[in-house]
C-alpha positions in Angstrom: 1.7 -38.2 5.7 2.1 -41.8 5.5 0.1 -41.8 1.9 2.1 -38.7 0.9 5.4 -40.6 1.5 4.3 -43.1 -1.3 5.1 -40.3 -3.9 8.9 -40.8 -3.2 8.7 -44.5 -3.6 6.1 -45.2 -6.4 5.4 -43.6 -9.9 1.6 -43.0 -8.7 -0.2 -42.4 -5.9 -3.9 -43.4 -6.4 -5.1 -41.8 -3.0 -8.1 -39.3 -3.1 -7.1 -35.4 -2.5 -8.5 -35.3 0.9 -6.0 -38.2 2.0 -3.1 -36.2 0.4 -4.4 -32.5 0.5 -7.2 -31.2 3.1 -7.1 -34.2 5.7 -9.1 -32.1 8.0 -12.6 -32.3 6.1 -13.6 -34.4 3.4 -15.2 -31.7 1.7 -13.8 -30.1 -1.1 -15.5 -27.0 -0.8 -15.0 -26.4 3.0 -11.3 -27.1 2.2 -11.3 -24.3 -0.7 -13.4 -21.8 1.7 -11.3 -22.9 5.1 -8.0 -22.1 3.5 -9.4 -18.8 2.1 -9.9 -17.8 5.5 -6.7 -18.8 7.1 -4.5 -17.2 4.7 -7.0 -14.0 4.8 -6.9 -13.2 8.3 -3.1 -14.0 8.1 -2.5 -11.8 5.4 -4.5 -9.0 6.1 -2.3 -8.8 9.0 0.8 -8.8 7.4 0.1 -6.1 4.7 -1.1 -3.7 7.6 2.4 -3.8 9.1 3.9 -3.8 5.1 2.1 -0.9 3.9 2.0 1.2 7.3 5.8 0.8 6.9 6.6 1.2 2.9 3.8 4.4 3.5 5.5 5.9 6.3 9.3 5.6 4.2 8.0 7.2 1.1 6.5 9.8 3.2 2.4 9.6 1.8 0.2 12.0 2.7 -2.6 11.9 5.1 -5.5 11.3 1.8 -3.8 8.5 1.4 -3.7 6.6 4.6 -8.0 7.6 4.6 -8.3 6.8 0.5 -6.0 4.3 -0.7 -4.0 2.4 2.2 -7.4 -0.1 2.7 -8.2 -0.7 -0.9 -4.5 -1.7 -1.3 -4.3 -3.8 1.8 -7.4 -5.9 0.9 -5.8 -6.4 -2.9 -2.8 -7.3 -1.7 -4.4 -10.2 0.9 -6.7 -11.1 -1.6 -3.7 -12.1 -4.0 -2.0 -13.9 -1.4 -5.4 -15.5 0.0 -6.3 -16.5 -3.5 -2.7 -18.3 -4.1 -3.6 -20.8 -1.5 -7.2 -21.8 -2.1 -6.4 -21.3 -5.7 -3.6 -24.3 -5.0 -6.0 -26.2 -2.8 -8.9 -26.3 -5.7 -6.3 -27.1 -8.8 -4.8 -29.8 -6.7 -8.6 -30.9 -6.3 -9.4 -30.7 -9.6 -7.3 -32.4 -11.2 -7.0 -34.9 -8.8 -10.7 -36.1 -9.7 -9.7 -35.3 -13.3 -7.0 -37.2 -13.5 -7.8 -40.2 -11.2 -4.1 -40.2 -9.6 -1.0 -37.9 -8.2 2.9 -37.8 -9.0 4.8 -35.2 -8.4 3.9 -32.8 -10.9 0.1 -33.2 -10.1 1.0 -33.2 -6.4 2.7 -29.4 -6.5 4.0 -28.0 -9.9 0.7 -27.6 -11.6 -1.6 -26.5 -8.6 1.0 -24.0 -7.9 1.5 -22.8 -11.7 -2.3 -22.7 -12.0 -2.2 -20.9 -8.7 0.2 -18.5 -8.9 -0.5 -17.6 -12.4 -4.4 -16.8 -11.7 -3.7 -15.1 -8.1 -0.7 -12.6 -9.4 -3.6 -11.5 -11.8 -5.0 -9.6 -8.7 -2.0 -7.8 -7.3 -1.1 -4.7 -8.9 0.9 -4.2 -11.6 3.5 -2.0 -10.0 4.1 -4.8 -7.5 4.5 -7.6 -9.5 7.7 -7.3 -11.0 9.1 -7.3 -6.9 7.6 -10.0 -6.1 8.6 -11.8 -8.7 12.3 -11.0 -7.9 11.6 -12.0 -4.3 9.7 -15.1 -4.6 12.7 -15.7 -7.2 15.0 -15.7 -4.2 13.7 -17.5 -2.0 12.9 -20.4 -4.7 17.2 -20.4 -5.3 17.6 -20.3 -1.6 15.2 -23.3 -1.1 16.5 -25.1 -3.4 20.0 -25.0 -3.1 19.1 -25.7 0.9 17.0 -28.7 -0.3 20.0 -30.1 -2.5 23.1 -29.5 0.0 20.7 -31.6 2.8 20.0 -34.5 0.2 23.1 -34.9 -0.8 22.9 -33.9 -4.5 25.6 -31.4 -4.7 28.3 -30.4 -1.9 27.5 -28.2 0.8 29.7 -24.8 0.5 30.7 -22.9 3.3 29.4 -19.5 3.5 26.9 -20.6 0.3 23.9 -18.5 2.0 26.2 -15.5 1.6 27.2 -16.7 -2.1 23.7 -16.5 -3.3 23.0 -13.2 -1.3 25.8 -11.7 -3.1 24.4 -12.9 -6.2 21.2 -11.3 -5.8 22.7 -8.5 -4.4 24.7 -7.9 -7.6 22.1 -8.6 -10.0 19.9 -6.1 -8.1 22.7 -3.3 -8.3 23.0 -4.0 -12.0 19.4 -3.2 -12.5 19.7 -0.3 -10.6 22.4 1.1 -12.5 20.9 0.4 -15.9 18.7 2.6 -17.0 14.9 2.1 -16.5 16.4 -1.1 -15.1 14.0 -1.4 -12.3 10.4 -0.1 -11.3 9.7 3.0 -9.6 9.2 1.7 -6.3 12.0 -0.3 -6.3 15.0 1.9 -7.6 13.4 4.1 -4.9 14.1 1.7 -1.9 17.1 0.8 -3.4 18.7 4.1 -3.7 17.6 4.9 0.5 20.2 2.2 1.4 23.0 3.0 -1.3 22.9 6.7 -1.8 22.7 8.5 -4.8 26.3 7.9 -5.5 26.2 4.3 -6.8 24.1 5.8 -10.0 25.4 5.8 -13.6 26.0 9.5 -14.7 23.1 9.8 -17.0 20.8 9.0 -13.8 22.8 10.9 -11.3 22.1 13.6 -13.6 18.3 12.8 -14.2 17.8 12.9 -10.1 19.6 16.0 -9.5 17.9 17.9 -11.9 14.7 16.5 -10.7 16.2 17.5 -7.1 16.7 21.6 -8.6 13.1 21.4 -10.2 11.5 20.2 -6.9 13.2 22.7 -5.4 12.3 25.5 -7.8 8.5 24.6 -7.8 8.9 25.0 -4.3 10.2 28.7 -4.4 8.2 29.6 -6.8 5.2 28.6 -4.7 6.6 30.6 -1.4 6.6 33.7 -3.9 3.5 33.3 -4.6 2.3 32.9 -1.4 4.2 36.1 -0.2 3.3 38.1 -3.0 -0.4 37.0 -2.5 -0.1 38.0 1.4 1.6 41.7 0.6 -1.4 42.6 -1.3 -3.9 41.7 1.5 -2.1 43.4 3.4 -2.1 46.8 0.7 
């Protein structure tokens, strides 16, 4: 810590990346393959609970708990697993590369590198939400990092400002049309109701609504027709 405070003072900081970045091993490697690890086991764990929960809201059938739910999971903490070793072996790299560290060496580029390279692995339906969401807690970061530094004033109730900002800009895609992904106008419209669509879309789901309901007629016919001639 005491090298890393350096950065705030001086241009440059000309210490090696394991007195800035893995202090626990000197080893580059074992860093990159220690930090895999970590965030594995620590993901893994948090997308059981996130997928057991999203799964269970949008109702999935059983095939898909025994088929998918796993292959997902393991994408999912491999994205997040590969964001930090990813981070660990940029920051490595071109610390040797570049022989020193300021503060764009220090974070910005291992974490563009990073990010860039491990949102490749996540699916494509999910990236889009967690770009929104990383989004918002990058504004909610930094405005918390300014108001304790002193560079701008602290507003009263400015938590709730920038939730209400999000919150609008959310119902504004979800009102537009083809505004939002899938999955997310989905979740969206559990909370709000139907009601807060434009007409066009109110429209599109309750026709959707009568043709769901019509297949499903249909297919009770069927069956009952299929049953009265066994039984003739």
């Amino acid at each position: 810590m005491a090298a890393l405070s350096k950065i705030f003072f001086e241009p440059f900081v000309y210490n090696n990346c394991y007195e800035l970045g893995h202090t626990w091993t000197p080893n580059c490697w074992k860093a990159f393959f220690d930090t895999f690890l970590y965030a594995f086991k620590e993901s893994f764990k948090t997308y059981v609970g996130f997928y057991l929960a999203t799964s269970a809201f949008k109702k999935k059938t059983k095939q898909y708990y025994l088929s998918r739910m796993l292959p997902h999971v393991l994408r999912s903490s491999l994205f997040l697993s590969a964001n930090a070793c990813l981070f660990m072996a940029a920051f490595c790299v071109i610390g040797k590369l570049y022989g020193k560290f300021n503060f764009t060496t220090l974070g910005f580029f291992p974490a563009l590198i990073a990010s860039f390279l491990a949102i490749l692995i996540e699916r494509k339906q999910r990236r889009s939400l967690l770009a929104v969401y990383v989004t918002n807690l990058a504004s909610e970061y930094l405005f918390n990092s300014f108001s304790a530094r002193g560079y701008i004033k602290p507003i009263k109730g400015g938590e709730v400002l920038l939730f209400m900002i999000v919150s609008a800009t959310y119902m504004y895609f979800f009102r537009k049309p083809n505004g939002l992904e899938k999955s997310e106008h989905t979740a969206i419209k559990f909370f709000v109701g139907a009601s807060e669509l434009t007409n066009e879309d109110h429209w599109q789901a309750t026709e959707e609504s009568k043709a769901k309901h019509a297949l499903h007629r249909v297919k009770q016919l069927v069956g009952e027709s299929c049953l009265l001639q066994k039984r003739m």
